[in-house]
N, C-alpha and C positions, 0 to 999 in steps of 0.2 A: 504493500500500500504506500501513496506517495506520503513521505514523511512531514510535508507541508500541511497534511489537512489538519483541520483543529482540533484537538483535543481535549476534551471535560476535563476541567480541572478539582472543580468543586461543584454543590450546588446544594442550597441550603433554602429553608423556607420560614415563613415567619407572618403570624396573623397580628391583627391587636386588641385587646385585652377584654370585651366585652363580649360574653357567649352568649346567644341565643338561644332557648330550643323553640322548637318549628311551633309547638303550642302556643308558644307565648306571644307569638310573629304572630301565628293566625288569631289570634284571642287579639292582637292591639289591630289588627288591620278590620277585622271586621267591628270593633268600636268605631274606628275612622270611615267606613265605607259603608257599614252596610245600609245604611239607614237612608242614605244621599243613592244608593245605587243597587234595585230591589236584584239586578242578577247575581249580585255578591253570594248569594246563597246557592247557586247551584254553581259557581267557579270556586266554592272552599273547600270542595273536594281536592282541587291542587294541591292545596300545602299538603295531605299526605299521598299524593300519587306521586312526589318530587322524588320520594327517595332519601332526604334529608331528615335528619336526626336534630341537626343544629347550625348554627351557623356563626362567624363572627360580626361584629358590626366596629367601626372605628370613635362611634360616641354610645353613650347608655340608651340605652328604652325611651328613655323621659322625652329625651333632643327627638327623635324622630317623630311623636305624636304632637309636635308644633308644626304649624308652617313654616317654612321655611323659602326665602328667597336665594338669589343670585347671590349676593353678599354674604350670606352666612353659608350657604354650601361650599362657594370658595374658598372662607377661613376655615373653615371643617376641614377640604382636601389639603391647604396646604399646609396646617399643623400636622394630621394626622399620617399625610403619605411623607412628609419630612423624617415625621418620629421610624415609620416602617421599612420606609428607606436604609436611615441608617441601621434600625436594627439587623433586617436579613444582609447587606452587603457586607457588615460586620462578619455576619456568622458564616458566607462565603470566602470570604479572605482569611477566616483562621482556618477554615478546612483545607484551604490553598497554600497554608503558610507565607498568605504574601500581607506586607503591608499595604495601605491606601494609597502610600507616595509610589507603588511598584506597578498602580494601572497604571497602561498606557491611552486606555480610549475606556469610555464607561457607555453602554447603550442604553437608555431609559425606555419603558412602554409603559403608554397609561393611556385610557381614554375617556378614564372615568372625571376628570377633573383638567382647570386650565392652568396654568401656572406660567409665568413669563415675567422673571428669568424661570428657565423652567428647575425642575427636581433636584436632576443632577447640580448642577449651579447652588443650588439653596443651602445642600448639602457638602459642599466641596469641604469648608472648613471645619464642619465637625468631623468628617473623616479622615480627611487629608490628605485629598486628592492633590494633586502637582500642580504648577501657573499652567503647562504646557499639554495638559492630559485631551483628548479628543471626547467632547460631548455629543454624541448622536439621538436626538431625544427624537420618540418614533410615537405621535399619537393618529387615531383613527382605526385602528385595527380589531378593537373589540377581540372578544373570543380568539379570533386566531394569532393573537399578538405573542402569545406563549411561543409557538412553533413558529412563525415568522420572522419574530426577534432572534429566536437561538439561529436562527438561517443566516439570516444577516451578520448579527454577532462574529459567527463560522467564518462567515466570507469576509470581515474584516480580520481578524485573527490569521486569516492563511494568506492574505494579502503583507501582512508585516509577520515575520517568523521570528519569533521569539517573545512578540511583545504579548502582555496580557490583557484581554479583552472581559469588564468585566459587562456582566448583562443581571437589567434589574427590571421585572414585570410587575408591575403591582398597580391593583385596581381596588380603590374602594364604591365600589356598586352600590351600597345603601343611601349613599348622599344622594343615589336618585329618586327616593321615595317620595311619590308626590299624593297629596290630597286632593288634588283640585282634576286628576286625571283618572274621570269613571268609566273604565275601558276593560278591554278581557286584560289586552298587553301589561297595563300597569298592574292586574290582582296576580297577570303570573311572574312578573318582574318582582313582584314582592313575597311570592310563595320560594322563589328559586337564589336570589343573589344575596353574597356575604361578601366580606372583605379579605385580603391578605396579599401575600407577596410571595416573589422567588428570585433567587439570584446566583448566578453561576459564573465559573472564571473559564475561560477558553484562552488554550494559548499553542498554538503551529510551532511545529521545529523540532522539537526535542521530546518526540515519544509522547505514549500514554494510553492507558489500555482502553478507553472510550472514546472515538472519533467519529466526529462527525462526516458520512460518508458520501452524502451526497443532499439535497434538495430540491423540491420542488412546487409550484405551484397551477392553481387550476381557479380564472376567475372565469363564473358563467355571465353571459351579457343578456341585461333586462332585468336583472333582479334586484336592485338596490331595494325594492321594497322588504325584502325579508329581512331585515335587521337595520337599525343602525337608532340613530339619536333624531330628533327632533328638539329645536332649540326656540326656546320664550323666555318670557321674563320671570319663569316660575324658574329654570331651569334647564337639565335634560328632560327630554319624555324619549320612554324607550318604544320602539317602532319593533312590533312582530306583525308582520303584513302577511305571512303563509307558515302552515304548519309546519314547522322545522321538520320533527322526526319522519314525518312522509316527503319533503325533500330529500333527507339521508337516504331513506331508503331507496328511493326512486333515483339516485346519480351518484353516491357517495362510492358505491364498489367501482364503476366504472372511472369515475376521475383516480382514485388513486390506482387503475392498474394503468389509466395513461402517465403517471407523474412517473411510477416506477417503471415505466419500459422509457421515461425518457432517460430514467437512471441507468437503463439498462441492466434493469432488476423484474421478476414478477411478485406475483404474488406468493408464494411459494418459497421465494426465497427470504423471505420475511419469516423470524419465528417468534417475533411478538409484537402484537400492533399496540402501541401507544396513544392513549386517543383522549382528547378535551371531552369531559365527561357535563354536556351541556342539562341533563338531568336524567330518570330512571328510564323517560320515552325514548330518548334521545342514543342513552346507549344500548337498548333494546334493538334500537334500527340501526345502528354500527355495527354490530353481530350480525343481526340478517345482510346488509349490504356487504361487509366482509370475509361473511359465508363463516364464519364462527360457532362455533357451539355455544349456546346460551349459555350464559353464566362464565365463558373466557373474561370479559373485563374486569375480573374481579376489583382491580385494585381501583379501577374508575368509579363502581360503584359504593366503596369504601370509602374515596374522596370526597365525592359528592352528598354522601351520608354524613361528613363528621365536618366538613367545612362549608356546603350549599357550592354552586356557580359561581366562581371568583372573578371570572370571566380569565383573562388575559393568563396567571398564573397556574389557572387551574390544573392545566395539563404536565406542567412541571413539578406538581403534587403526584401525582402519581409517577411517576420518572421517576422521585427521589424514591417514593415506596418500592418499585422494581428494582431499581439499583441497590437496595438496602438489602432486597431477599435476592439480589446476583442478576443483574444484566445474561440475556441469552447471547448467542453472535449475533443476530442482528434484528433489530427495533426499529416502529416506522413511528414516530410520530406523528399526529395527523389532529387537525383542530377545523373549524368551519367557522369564517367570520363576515362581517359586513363588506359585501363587493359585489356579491357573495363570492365567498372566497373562498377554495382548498387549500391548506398548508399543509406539506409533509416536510422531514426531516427523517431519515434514514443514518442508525446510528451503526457504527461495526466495533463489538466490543470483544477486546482477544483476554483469554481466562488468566 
């Protein structure tokens, strides 16, 4: 294999401090809704079809049953992805043994929040990032921002050999909670998203038993309606315009065996698929579309049970759990985001 390609160096994750469980989500959202919005009652079946156990949020119970404008969701993102920021890129740089002054380029993904200067920047001085480090902050990508950022990340990493690339995906999805939006989108946007992060070191040249092997992507054209944000003065409002998991099913096997024959891989040569665990439907139809045995995902449906939809992160929650119980030789990552978009990431890991 070419010694240039990237290799994983670390990769650590990190929520913030507020747990939900899914009762307590459903018990405040239908005080907020149901009364203003009579179908609230037959969409609360959601909260327990998700799959979810619990979730995290970045403020307490109390702050989300207020309204909330533009101004205070801003101060909410940029306190709280500051704080989370620095904790998980922390906890990737001791697994890495490197210090903060040893990045050479840091990639940020977030879509949940605006920030400008953005993340990286706010943070440079409590970590202690260098005057000359490369800041790539990557927002818009929602859900597939996990696997599209570690793509990127890869490809700057094998561009300079030696140097270290670190990558930080962190989304807090609850600042999107709106009151004022009596819709299916927003009771499932609030049955399904929690907050957290993940952050990993990639660095080309010098070896390493997990490299990134290849990548690719698959956007369909005509579909921007199935996902993405919608912007007012209240905020985001989150746009579900087609049922995701009968999209999966319906185009999800075929794109990724076109990404992997651009790899010049099949399906087959794949011995674990890694997959953004969008919720219980969702990975339901990633088995059926990837010809799976029900109940393979396991470690998606574990994610998605103990931390909800993180969106951007989420898939690298699961990464860390597979790597934890031993990476196979070789892993596809794969995530589906607003474009609509396929991302894969094919990992070759030697024992």
């Amino acid at each position: 294999m070419d010694d240039h390609t990237a290799a994983l160096v670390s990769l650590a994750t990190s929520v913030p401090p507020h747990l939900f469980h899914q009762g307590e989500i459903l018990k405040a959202a239908h005080a907020l809704l149901a009364e203003r919005y009579p179908q609230f009652e037959t969409l609360a079946s959601l909260f327990a079809n998700t799959g979810i156990r619990h979730r995290y949020g970045v403020k307490p119970m109390e702050w989300y049953l207020e309204q909330r404008g533009w101004p205070e969701r801003t101060m909410a993102f940029l306190e709280g992805a500051e704080s989370l920021f620095v904790d998980v890129a922390r906890k990737a740089l001791a697994q890495a043994d490197l210090a903060a002054c040893e990045i050479d380029t840091v990639v940020t993904v977030s879509s949940t929040g605006i920030a400008t200067p953005t993340l990286d920047a706010r943070v440079a001085g409590k970590l202690g990032f260098r005057t000359d480090i490369s800041r790539v902050p990557i927002f818009g990508l929602g859900c597939a921002g996990g696997v599209s950022g570690l793509s990127i990340a890869s490809r700057l990493a094998q561009s300079r050999p030696g140097s270290n690339v670190l990558l930080v995906a962190l989304e807090l999805c609850t600042l999107a909670v709106r009151h004022d939006d009596l819709t299916k989108a927003n009771v499932v946007a609030a049955s399904l998203f929690g907050d957290g992060a993940a952050a990993l070191v990639l660095r080309a040249g010098d070896g390493g038993a997990t490299r990134i092997e290849a990548t690719g992507e698959k956007l369909w054209p005509d579909t921007l309606d199935i996902m993405g944000w919608s912007v007012d003065p209240e905020g985001f409002g989150v746009i579900f315009q087609r049922t995701i998991p009968d999209f999966v099913r319906d185009h999800m096997g075929a794109a990724v065996a076109e990404i992997l024959s651009r790899m010049e891989l099949s399906v087959d040569d794949v011995d674990r698929f890694v997959c953004h665990p969008g919720g219980a439907k969702v990975i339901a139809a990633l088995e059926r579309a990837l010809s799976l045995d029900q109940g393979s995902l396991d470690h998606e449906r574990e994610v998605i049970a103990d931390y909800g939809n993180m969106s951007a992160p989420t898939v690298l929650f699961v990464l860390e759990r597979l790597r934890g119980q031993g990476l196979p030789k070789r892993s596809l990552l794969t995530s589906l985001g607003p474009g609509f978009t396929a991302s894969c990431v094919a990992l070759r890991h030697a024992a």
